[in-house]
Backbone as numpy.savetxt, mean C-alpha at the origin, in Angstrom:
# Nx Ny Nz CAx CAy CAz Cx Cy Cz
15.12 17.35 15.61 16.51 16.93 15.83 16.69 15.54 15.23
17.22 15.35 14.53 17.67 13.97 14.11 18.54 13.11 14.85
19.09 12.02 14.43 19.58 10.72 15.17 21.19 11.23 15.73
22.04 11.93 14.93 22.97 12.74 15.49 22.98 14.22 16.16
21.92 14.60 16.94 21.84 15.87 17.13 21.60 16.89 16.83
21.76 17.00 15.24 21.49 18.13 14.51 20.20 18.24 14.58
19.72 19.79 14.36 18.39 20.15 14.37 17.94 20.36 13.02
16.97 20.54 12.74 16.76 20.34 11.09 14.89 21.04 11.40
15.38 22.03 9.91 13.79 23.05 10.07 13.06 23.25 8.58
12.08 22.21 8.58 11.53 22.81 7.40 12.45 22.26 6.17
11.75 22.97 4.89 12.69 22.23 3.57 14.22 22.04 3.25
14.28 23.44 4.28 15.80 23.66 4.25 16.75 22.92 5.07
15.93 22.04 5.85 16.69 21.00 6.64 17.12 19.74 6.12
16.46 19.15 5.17 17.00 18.28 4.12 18.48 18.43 3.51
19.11 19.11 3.68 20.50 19.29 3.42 21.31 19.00 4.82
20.81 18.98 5.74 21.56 18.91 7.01 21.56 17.08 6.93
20.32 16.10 6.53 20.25 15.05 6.93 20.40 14.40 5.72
20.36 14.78 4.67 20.36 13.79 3.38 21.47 12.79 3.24
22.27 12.98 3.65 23.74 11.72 3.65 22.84 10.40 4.53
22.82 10.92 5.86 22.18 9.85 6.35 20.60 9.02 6.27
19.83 10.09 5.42 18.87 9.72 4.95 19.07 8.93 3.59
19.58 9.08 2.44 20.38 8.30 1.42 20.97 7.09 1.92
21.43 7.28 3.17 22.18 5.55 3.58 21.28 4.68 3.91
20.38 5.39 5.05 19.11 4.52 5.33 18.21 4.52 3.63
18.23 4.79 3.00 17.33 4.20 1.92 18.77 3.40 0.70
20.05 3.35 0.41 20.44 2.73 0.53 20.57 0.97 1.11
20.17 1.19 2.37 20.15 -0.10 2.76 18.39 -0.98 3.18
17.44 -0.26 2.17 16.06 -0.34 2.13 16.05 -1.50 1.28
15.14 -2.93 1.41 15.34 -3.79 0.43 14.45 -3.09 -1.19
14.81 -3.71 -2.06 14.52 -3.08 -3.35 12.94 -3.78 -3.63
12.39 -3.34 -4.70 11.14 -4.14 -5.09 11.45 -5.50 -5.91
11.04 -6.32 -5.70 10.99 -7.91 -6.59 10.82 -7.22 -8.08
11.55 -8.02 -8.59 10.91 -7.25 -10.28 9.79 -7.72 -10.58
9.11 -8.64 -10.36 7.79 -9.20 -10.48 6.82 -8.46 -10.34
6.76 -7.35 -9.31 6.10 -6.21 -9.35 5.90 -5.80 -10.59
7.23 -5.11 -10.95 7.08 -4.60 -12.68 6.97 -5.46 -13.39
6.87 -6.59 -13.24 6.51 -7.46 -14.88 5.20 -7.65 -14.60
4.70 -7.48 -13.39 2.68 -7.70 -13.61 2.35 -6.61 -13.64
2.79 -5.49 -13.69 2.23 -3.76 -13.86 2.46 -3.48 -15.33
3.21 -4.26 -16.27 3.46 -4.44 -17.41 2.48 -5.25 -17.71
2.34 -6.41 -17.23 1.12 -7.08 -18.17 -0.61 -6.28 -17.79
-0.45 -5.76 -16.39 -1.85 -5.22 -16.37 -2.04 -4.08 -17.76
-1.14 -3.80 -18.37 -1.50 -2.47 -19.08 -1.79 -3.23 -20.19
-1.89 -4.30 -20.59 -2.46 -5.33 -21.57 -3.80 -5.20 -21.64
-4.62 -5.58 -23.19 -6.14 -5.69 -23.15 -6.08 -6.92 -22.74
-5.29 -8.35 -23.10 -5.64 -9.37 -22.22 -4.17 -10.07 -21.96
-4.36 -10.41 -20.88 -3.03 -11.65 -20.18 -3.87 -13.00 -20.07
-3.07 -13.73 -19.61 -3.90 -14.77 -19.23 -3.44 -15.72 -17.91
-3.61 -16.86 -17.77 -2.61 -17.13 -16.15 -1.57 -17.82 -16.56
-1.45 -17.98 -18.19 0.21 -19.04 -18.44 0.85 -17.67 -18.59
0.98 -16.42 -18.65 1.42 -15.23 -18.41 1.86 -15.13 -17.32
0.98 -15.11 -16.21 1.62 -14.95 -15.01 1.68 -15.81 -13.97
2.28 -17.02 -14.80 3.03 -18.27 -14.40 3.98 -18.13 -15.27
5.07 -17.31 -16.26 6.20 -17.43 -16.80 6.69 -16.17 -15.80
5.88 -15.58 -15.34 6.59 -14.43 -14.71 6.96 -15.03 -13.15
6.17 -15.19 -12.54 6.26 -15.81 -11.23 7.24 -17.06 -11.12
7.29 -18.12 -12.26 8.43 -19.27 -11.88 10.08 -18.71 -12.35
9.84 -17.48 -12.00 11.71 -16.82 -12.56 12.08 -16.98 -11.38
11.05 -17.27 -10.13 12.07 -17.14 -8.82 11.08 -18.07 -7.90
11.56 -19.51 -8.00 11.54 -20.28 -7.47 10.58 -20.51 -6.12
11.53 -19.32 -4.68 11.72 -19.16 -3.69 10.14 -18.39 -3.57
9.36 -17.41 -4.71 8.24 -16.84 -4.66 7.58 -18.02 -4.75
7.41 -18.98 -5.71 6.68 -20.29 -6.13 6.45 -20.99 -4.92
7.31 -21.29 -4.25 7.37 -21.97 -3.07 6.28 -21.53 -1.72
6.84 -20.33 -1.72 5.65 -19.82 -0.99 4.10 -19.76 -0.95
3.78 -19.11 -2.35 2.88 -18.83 -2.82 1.95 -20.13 -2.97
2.43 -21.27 -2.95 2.03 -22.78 -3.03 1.34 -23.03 -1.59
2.30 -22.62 -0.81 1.97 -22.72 0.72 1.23 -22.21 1.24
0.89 -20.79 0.69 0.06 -19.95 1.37 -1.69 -20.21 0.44
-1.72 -20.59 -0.57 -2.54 -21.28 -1.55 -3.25 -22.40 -0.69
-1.68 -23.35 -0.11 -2.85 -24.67 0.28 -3.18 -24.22 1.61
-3.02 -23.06 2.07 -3.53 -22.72 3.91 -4.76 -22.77 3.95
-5.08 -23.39 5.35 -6.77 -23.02 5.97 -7.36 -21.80 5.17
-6.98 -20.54 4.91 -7.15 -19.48 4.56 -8.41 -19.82 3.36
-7.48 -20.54 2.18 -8.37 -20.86 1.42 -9.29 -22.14 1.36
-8.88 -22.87 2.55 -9.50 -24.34 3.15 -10.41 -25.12 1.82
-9.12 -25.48 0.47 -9.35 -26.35 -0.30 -8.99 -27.63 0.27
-9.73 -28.30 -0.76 -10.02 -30.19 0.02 -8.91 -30.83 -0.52
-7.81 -30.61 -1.37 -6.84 -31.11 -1.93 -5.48 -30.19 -2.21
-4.88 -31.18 -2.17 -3.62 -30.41 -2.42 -3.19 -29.51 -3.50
-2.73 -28.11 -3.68 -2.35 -27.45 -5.21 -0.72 -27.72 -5.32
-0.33 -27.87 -5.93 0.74 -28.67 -6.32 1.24 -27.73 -7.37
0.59 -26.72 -8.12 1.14 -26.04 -9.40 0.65 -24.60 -9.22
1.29 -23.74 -9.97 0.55 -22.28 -10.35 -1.04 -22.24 -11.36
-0.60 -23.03 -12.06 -1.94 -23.73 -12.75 -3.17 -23.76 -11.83
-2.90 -25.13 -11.10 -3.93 -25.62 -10.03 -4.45 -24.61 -9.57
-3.64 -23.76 -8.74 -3.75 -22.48 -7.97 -4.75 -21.29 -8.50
-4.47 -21.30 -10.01 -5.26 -20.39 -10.41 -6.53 -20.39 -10.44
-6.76 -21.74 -10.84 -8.68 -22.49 -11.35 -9.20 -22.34 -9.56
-8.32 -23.23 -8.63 -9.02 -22.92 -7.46 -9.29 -22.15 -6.78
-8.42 -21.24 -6.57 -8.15 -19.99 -5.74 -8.39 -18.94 -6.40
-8.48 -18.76 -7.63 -8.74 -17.70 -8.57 -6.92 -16.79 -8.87
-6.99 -15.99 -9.91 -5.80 -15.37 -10.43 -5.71 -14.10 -9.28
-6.31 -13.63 -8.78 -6.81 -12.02 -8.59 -6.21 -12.85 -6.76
-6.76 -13.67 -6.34 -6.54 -14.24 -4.92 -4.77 -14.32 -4.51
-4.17 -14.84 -6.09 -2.82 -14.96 -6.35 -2.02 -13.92 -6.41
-2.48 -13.00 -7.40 -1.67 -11.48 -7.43 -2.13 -10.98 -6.13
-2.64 -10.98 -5.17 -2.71 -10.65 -4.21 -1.35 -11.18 -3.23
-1.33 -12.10 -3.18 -0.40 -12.99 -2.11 0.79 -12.57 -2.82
1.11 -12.64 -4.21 2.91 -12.26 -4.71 2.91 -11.10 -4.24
1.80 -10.04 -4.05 2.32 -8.60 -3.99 2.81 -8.46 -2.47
2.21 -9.09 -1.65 2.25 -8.97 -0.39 3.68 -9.74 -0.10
3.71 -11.12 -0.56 5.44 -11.60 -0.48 5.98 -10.42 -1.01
5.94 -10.11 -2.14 7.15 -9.72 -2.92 7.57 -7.93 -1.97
6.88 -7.76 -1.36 6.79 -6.08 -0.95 7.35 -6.36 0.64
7.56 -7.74 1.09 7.20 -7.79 2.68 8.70 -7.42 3.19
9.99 -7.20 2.50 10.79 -6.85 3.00 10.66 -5.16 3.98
9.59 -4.38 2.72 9.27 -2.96 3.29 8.31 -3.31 4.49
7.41 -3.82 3.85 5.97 -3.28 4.71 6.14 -4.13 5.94
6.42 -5.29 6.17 6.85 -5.75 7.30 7.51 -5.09 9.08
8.15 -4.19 8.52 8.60 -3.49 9.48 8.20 -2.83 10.43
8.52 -2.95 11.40 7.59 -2.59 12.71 8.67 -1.02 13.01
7.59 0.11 12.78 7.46 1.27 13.28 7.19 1.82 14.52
8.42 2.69 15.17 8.38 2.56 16.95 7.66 4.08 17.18
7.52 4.85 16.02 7.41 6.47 16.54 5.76 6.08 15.50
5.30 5.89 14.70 3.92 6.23 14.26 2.77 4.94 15.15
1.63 5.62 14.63 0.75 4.85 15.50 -0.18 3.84 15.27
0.76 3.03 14.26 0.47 1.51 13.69 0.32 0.73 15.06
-0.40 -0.57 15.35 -0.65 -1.36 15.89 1.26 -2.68 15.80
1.64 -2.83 17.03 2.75 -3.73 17.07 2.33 -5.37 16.63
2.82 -5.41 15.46 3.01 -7.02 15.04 2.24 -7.02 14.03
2.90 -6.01 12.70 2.14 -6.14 11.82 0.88 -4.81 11.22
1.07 -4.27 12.44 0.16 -2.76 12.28 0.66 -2.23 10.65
1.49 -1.84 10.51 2.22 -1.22 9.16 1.78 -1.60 8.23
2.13 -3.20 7.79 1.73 -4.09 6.64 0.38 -4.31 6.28
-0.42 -4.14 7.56 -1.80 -4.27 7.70 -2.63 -3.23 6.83
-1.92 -1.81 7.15 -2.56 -0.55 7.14 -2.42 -0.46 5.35
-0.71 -0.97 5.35 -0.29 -0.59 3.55 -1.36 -1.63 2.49
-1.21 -2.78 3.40 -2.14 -3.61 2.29 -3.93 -3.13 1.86
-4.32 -2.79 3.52 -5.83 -2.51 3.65 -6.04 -1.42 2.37
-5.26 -0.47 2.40 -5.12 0.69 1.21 -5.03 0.41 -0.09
-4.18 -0.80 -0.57 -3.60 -1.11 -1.58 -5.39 -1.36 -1.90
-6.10 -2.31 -0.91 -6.98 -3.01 -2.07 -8.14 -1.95 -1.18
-8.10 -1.72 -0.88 -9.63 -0.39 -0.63 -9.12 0.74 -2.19
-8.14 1.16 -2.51 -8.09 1.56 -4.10 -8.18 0.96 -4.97
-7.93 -0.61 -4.78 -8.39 -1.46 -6.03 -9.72 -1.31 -6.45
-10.68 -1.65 -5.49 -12.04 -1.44 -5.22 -12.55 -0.18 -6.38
-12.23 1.10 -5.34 -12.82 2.17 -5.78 -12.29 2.87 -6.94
-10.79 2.42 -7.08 -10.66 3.00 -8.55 -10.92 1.75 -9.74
-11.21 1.02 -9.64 -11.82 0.05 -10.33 -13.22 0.84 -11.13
-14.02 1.09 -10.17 -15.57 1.80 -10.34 -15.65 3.21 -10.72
-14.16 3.88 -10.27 -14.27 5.49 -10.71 -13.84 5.96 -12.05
-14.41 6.37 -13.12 -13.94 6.49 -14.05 -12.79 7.72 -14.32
-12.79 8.52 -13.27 -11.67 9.69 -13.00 -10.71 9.29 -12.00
-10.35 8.31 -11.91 -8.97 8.14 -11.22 -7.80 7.84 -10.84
-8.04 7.68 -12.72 -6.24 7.81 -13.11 -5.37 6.43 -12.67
-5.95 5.59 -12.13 -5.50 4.33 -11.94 -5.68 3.45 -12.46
-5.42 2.02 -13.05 -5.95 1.23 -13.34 -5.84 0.06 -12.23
-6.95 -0.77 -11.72 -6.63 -1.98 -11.13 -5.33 -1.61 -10.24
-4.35 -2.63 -10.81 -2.97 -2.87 -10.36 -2.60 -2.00 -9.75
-2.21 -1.11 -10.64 -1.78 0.26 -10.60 -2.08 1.03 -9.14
-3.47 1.09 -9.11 -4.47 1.44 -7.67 -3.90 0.62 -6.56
-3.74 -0.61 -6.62 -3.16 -1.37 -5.38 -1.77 -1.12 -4.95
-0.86 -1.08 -6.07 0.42 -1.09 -5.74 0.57 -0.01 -5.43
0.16 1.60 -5.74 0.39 2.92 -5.19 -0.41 2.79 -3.48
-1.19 1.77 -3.44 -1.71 2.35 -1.99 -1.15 0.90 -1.28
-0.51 0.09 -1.35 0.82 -0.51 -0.83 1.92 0.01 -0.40
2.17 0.79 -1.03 3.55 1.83 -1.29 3.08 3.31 -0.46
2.21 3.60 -0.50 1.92 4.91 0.11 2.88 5.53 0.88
2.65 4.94 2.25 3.47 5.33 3.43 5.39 4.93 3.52
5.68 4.02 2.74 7.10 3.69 2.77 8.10 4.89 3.53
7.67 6.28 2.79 8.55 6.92 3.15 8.87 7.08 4.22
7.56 6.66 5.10 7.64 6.89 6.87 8.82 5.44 7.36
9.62 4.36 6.83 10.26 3.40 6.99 11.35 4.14 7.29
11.97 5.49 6.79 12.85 5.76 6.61 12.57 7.18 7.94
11.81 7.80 7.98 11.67 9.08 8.96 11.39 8.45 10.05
11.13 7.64 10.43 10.69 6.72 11.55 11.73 6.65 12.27
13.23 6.68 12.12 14.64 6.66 12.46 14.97 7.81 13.03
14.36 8.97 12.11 14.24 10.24 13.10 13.85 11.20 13.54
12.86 10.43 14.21 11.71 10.86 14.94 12.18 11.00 16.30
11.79 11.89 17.11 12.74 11.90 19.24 11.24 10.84 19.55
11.79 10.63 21.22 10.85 9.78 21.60 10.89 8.42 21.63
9.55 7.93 22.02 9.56 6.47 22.19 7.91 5.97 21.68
7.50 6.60 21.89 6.00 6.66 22.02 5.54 6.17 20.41
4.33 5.29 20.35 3.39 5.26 19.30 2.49 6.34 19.02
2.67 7.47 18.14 1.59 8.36 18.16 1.56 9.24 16.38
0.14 9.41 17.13 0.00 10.08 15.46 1.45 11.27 14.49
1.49 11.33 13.71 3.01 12.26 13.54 2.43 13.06 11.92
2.13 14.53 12.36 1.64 15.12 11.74 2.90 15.11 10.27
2.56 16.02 9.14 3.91 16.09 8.11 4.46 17.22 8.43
4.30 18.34 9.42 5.11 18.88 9.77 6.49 18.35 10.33
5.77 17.74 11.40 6.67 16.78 12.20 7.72 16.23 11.26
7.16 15.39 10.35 8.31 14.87 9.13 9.36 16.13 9.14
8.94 17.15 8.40 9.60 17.95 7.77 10.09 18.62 8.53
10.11 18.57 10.22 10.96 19.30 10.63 12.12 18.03 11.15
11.72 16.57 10.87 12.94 15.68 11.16 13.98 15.35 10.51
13.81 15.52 9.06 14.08 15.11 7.79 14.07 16.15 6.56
13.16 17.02 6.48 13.33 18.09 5.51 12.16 18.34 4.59
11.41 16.84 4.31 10.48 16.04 3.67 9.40 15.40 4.30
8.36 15.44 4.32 6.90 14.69 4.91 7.27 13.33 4.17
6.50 12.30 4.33 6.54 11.16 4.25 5.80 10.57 2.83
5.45 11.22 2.06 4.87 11.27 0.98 5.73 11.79 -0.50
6.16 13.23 0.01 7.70 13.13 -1.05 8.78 12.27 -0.98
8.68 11.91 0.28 10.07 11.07 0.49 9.88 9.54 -0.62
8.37 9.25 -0.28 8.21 8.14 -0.89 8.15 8.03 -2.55
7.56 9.34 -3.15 7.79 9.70 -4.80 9.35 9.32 -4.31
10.16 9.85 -3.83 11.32 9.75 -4.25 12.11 8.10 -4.20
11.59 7.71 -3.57 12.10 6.32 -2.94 11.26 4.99 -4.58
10.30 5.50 -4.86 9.51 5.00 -5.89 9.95 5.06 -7.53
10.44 6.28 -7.36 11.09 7.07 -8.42 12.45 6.22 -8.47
13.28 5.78 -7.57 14.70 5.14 -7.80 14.12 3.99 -8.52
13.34 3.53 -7.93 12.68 1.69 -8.29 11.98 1.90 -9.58
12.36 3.23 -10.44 11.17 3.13 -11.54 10.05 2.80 -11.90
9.45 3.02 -11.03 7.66 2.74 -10.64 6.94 3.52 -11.74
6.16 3.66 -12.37 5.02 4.51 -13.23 4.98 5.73 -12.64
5.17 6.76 -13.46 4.51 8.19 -12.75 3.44 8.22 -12.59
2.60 7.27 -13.13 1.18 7.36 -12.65 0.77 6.87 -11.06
1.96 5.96 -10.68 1.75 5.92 -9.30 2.44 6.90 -8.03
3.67 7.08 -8.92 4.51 8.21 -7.88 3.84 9.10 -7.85
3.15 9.83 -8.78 2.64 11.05 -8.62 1.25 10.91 -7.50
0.51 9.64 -7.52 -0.96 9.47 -6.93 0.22 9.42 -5.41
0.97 8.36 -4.94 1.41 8.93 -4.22 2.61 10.13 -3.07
2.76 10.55 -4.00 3.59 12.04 -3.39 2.41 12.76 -3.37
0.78 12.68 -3.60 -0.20 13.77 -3.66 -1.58 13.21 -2.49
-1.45 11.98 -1.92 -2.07 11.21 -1.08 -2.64 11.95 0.23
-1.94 13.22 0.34 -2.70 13.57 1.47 -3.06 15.36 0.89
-3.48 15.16 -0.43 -4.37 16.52 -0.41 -5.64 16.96 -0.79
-5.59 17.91 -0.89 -7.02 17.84 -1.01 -8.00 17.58 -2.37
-9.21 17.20 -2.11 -10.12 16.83 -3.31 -10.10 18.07 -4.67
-10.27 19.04 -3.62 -10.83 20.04 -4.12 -9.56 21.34 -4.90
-8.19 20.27 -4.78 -7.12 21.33 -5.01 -6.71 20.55 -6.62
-6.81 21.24 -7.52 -6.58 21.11 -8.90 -5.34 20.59 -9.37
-4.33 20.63 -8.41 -2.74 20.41 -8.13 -2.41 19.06 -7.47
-3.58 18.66 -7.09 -3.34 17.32 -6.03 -3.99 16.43 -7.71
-3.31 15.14 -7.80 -3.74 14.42 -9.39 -5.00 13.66 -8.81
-5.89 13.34 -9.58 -6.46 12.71 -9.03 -6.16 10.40 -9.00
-5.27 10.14 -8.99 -4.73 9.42 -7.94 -4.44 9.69 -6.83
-4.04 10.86 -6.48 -3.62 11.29 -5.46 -4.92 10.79 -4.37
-6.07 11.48 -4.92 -7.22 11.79 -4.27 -8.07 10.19 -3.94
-7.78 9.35 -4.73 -8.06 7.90 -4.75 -7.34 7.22 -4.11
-6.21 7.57 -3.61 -5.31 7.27 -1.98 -5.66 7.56 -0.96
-6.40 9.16 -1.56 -6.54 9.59 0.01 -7.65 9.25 0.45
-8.84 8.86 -0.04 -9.86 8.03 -0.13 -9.80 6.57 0.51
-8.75 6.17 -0.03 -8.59 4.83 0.44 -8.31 4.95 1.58
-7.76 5.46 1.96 -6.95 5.59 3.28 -7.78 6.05 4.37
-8.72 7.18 4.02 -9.35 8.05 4.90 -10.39 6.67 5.30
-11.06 5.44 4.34 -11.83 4.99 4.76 -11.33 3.90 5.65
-9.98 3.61 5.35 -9.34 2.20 6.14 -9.00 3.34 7.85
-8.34 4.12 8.01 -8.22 4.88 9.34 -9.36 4.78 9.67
-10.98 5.04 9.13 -11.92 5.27 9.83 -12.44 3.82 10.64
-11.81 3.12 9.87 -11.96 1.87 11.07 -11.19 1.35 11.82
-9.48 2.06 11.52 -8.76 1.75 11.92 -7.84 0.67 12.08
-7.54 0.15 10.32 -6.92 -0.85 10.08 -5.62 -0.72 10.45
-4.73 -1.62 11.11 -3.49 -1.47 10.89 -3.39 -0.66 12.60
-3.98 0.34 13.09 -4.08 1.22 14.30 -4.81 0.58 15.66
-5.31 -0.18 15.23 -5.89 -0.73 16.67 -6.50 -2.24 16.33
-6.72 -3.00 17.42 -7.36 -4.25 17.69 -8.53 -4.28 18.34
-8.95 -5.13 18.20 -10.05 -5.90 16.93 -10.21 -5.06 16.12
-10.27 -5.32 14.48 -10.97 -4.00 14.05 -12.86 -4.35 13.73
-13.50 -3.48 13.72 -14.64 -3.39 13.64 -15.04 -3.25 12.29
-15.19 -4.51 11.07 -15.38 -4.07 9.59 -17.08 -3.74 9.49
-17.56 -4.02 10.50 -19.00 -3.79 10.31 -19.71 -2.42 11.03
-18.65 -1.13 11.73 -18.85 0.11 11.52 -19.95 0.53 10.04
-20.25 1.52 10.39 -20.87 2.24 9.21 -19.97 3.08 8.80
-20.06 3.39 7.46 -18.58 3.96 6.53 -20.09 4.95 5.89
-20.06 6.35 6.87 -21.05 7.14 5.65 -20.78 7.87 4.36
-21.23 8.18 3.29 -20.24 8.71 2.56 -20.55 10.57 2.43
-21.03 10.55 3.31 -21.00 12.24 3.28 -19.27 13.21 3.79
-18.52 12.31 4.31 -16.82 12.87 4.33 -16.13 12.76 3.17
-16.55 11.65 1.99 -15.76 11.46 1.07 -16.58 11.93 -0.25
-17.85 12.83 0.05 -18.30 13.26 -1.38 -17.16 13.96 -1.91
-16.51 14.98 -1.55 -15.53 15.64 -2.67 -14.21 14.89 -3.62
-14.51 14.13 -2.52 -12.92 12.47 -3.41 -13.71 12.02 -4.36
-14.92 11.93 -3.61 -15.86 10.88 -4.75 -16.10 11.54 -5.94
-16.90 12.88 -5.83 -16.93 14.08 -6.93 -15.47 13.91 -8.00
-14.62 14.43 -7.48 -13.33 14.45 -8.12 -13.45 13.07 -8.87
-13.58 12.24 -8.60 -12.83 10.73 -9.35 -13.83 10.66 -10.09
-15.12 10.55 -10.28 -16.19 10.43 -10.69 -16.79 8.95 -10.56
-16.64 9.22 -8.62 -17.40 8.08 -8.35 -18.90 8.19 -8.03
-20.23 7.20 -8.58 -21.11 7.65 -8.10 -21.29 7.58 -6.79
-22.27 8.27 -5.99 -22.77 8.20 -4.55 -23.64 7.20 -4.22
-24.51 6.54 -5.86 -25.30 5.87 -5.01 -24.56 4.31 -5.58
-23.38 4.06 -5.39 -22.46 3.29 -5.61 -21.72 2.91 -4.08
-22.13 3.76 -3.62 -20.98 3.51 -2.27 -21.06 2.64 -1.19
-22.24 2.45 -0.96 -22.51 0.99 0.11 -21.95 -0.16 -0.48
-22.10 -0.37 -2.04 -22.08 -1.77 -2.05 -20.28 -1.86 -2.23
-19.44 -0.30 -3.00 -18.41 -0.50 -2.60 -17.55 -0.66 -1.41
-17.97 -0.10 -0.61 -17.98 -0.40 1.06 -17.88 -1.66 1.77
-18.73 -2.31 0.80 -18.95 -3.57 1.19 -17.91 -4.82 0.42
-17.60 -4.09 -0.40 -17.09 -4.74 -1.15 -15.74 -4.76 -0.86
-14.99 -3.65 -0.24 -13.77 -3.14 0.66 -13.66 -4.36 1.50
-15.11 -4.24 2.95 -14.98 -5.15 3.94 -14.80 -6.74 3.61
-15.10 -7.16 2.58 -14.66 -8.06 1.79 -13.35 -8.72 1.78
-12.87 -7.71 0.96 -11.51 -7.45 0.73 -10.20 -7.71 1.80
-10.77 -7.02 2.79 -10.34 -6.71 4.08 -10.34 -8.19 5.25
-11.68 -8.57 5.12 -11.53 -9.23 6.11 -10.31 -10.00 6.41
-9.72 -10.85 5.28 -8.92 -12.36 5.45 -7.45 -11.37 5.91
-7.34 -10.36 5.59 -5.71 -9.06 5.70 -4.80 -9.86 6.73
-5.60 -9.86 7.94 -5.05 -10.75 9.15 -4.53 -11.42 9.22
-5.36 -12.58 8.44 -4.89 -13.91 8.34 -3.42 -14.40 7.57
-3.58 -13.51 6.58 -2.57 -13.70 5.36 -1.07 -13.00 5.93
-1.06 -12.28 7.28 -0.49 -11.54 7.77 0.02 -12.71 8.53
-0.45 -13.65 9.14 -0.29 -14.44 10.00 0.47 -15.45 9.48
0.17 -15.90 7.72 0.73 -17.12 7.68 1.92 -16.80 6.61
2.71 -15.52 7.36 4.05 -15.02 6.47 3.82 -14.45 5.21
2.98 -14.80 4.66 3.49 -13.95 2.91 3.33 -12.02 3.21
């Protein structure tokens, strides 16, 4: 049943709710274009950081931030950074495109979800980012997975969006898991087409819409791309500790890789690669919190 009463079943229910589903994504904030001008330079053999310092000072209000969150405890430098320059040599470039993506996206991911079973104050943003860079990681190392770098982060940033919008009509009150049936009998659409579609307005790469509209299938299905399968990977390993879903999280669990041989197979990641990528995730992961904490 959706937010006005109507009941809605399956694919064919998407015609009952699409007006009001179109308004709510209508009034969804848009992506920073900065997004697309560093998904443009990643497809470069080389950029450099006076590159992405002509892109980043088009908007001031990002600069500003990004300065702030640069000189935080986080990165507990002994002096002040004062420039994008500075920022880069100290903090590194890769530390930076990290923090714009997370400003520039925080109008979405920010949002606190009352029907899925994200953690309150930040659960959402937590879960989208943990993904973004647990695919940086592993499609970095997989030579089958259709991602590059960037590419890998920003599709597993973006993953879940579509649930921003089904989240509205969902019955209930409760935080709980919400199968894609469930979607599709609220809305018409699981939370994964919705989001190709929502990705698709913003002209995103088909190489990412497609990895995610295919995020929750299987390894072993010839039809699922393999981005798809390098989402679902990412994801399957951040739930298993439960980023974004619960407090404290535990990064020092054991992550075995006997659940993800067929993702791994598919992408052509090796097996005896996987601890140190694992490790290299928890890495990644740890500071998520923090950076969560000090706004960007």
């Amino acid at each position: 049943m959706n937010s006005k009463g109507q009941t809605t079943e399956g694919k064919d229910g998407w015609r009952n709710v699409r007006f009001e589903v179109l308004e709510r994504i209508d009034k969804l904030p848009s992506l920073n274009s900065v997004i697309h001008e560093f998904l443009v330079l990643s497809k470069k053999d080389y950029y450099s950081a006076a590159d992405f310092e002509r892109v980043i000072s088009k908007d001031q209000a990002l600069v500003a931030r990004l300065l702030r969150v640069a000189n935080s405890a986080l990165y507990g430098r002994s002096r002040t950074i004062r420039s994008i320059p500075e920022a880069v040599v100290l903090i590194g470039l890769d530390n930076l495109k990290r923090i714009v993506y997370a400003i520039s996206t925080e109008g979405l991911t920010r949002r606190e979800l009352v029907h899925y079973d994200f953690q309150s104050d930040g659960g959402f943003w937590l879960h989208s980012m943990a993904v973004g860079l647990a695919a940086q990681v592993f499609g970095a190392a997989a030579p089958g997975a259709g991602l590059r770098g960037e590419e890998a982060f920003v599709a597993g940033l973006m993953h879940d969006i579509g649930k921003l919008i089904i989240d509205d009509f969902l019955p209930g009150e409760d935080r709980a898991p919400v199968s894609l049936e469930q979607e599709q009998e609220a809305v018409g659409l699981d939370h994964a087409e919705l989001a190709e579609y929502l990705l698709k307005q913003w002209n995103l790469p088909p190489e990412i819409t497609d990895a995610v509209r295919n995020h929750h299938g299987s390894p072993e299905d010839d039809a699922c791309s393999a981005g798809g399968v390098l989402l679902g990977l990412a994801e399957g390993v951040c739930d298993q500790w439960g980023v974004g879903r619960k407090t404290p999280v535990d990064l020092s669990q054991e992550m075995p890789a006997l659940p993800f041989l067929p993702a791994m197979t598919r992408i052509g990641l090796e097996e005896d690669r996987w601890e140190s990528l694992v490790w290299d995730v928890r890495q990644q992961l740890a500071d998520c919190e923090n950076l969560y904490r000090l706004g960007a």
